[in-house]
N, C-alpha and C positions, 0 to 999 in steps of 0.2 A: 244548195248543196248539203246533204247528210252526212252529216262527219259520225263515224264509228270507232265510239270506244274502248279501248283494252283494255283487259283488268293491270292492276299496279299491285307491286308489294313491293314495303317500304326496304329503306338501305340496312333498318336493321334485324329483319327477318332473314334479308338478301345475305348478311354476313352469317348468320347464323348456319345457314344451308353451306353458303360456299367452305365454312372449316368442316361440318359434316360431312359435305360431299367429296371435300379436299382427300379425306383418306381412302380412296378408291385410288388403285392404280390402273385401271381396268374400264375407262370412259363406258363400256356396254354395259359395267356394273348398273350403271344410273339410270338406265334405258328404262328400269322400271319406276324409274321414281319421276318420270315425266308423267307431265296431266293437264290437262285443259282447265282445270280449274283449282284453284286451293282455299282453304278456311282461310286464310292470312292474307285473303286478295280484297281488296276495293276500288270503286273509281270516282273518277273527277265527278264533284258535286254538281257540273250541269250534264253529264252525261245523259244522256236519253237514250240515244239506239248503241246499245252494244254486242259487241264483236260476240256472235254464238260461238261455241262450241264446236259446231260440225264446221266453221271457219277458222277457226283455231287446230284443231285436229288437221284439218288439208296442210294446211302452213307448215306442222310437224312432217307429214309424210313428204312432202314436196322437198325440205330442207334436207333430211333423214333420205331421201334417194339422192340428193346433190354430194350426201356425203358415202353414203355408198358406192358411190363411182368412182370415189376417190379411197376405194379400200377400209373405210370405215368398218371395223372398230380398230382394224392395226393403224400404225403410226403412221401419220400424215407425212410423205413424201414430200421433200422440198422442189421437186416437178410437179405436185399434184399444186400446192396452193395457191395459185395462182388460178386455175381450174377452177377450183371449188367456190373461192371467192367471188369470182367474177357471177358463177352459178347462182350462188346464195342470195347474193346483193342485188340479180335482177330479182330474183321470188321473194323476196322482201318489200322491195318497193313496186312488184307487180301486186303482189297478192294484199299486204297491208293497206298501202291507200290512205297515208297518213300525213295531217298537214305538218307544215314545221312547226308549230309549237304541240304537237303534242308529240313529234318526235325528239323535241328536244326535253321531256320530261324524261329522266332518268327512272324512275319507279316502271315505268311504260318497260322500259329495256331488263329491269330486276325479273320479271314477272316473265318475259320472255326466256331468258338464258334460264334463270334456278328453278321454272315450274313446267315451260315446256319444251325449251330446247337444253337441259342440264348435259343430256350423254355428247351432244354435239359439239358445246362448248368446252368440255372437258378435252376431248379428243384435239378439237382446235388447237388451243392454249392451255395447257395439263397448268396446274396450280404445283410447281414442283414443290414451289419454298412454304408451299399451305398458306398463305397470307389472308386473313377473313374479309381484307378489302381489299382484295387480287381486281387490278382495275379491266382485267379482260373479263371476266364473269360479272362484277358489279356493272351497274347501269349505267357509269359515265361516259366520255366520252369516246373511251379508247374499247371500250366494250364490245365484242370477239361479234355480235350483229348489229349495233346499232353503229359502227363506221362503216359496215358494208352499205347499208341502208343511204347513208348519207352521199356515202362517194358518190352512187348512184344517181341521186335527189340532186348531187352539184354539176357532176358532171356530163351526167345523160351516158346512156349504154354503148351508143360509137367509142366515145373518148374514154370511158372506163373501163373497156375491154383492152384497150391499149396499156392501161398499167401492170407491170409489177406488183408486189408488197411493197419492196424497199422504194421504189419511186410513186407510189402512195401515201404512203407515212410522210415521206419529202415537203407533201401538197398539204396533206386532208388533215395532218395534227398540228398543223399550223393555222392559227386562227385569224391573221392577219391573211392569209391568203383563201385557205377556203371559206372562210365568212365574206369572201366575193366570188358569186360561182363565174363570174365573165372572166374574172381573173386568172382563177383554177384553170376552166374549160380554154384562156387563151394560150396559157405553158403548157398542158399538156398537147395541148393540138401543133405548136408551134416546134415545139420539142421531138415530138412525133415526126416533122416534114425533116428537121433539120439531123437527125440521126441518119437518116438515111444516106447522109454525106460522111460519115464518120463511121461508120459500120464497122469496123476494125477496132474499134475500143470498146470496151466494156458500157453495155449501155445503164448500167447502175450506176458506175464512176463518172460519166458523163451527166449524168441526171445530178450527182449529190453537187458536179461544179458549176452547174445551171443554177439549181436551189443559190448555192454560197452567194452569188454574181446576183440572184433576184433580190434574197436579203439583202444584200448594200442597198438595197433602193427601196426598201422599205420605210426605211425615219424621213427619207429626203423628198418624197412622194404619196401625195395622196392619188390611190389609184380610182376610187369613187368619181373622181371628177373628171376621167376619161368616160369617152364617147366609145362603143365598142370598137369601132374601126380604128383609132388615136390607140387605144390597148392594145391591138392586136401589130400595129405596127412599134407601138414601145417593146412590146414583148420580144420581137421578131429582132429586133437591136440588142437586147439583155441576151437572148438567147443565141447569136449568133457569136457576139462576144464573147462570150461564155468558152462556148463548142471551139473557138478559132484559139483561144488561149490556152486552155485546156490539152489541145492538138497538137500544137507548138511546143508546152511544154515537154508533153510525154514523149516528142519524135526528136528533143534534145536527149531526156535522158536516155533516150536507146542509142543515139550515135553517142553519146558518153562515153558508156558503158562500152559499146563496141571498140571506143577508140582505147579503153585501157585494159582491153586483151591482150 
């Protein structure tokens, strides 16, 4: 297998750009300060075959029309995000092609957002408060494409077209959970059949008392040591639980309420 290289730049050239770039109100301002390559880039010492240019350039246009259809450069639509993300995160882990360790180098993700997708990332996550280690523009975890990349990478494109943001963040920035993609892939999938009975409540609120109901059984369980089919029926009990308690509650406080009219 040939693994191909990205260029990298480090976290503290990465802050450097993000307070400069920070003063832009106007995310297309930066459109020209994107580029396939910078003085300030290097890569991993065993590198051999590296990511060209004209592969790096498609990656820009390809992300750069994802966000165009979501009215790029005006302000991102909270009906559009969901859209674009879903967008982005497949041309990322279609077009990249990148194993987990070198997607989890950080400098890999610097050198994406502040050299070739800077107007993108701005538009995405605007830096309102200017912070030079704004964690959506820097390359760690929470980073505006290197979580879309992962979702992706954990959950496969069926089950991640199924999320939200907010029932994303639930899973994917939790490390105890998506650091087991079976785990991941078996709440959302699980989650997914059983909303379909509860379609009347809000399916964010229902997601954040599924997550609360998973965490309890985080300290008490090691989930590694299920078999996928033992997971996918624990989960189907956590989740079900969850949703029926949840249900109950909420159809008290409306007769409550109704009764103290």
């Amino acid at each position: 297998m040939t693994i191909s290289y990205y260029p990298r730049i480090t976290d503290a050239y990465a802050m450097t750009l993000i307070s400069e770039y920070s003063q832009f109100e106007d995310p297309s301002a930066l459109t020209q300060n994107a580029a396939t390559h910078s003085p300030m880039e290097f890569h991993d010492s065993v590198a051999t075959e590296k990511v060209s240019p004209t592969s790096l350039k498609k990656l820009r246009e390809e992300i750069l029309a994802a966000a165009q259809e979501s009215a790029f450069p005006n302000p991102l639509g909270r009906q559009k995000v969901r859209d674009f993300d879903q967008k982005a995160a497949a041309i990322l882990y279609d077009h990249m092609d990148l194993i987990p360790a070198e997607a989890a180098n950080q400098e890999i993700w610097n050198f994406l957002t502040m050299i070739l997708l800077p107007d993108i990332a701005a538009w995405r996550y605007p830096n309102r408060a200017k912070k030079p280690a704004f964690e959506r523009w820097l390359g760690v975890d929470r980073n505006v494409f290197r979580k879309l990349w992962w979702r992706e990478a954990t959950l496969g494109r069926a089950l991640n077209s199924k999320l939200g943001e907010d029932e994303a963040v639930g899973i994917m920035e939790r490390p105890g959970l998506s650091g087991n993609p079976a785990l991941a892939r078996a709440i959302v999938r699980e989650f997914d059949l059983q909303y379909r009975e509860y379609g009347d409540f809000s399916r964010s609120d229902l997601m954040r008392a599924v997550m609360v109901n998973i965490r309890r059984h985080v300290p008490l369980l090691d989930f590694e040591f299920y078999t996928e089919t033992e997971l996918e029926a624990l989960i189907t009990e956590i989740v079900e639980e969850a949703c029926s308690i949840y249900a109950a509650s909420k159809s008290q406080t409306i007769n409550s309420n109704k009764g103290n009219e």
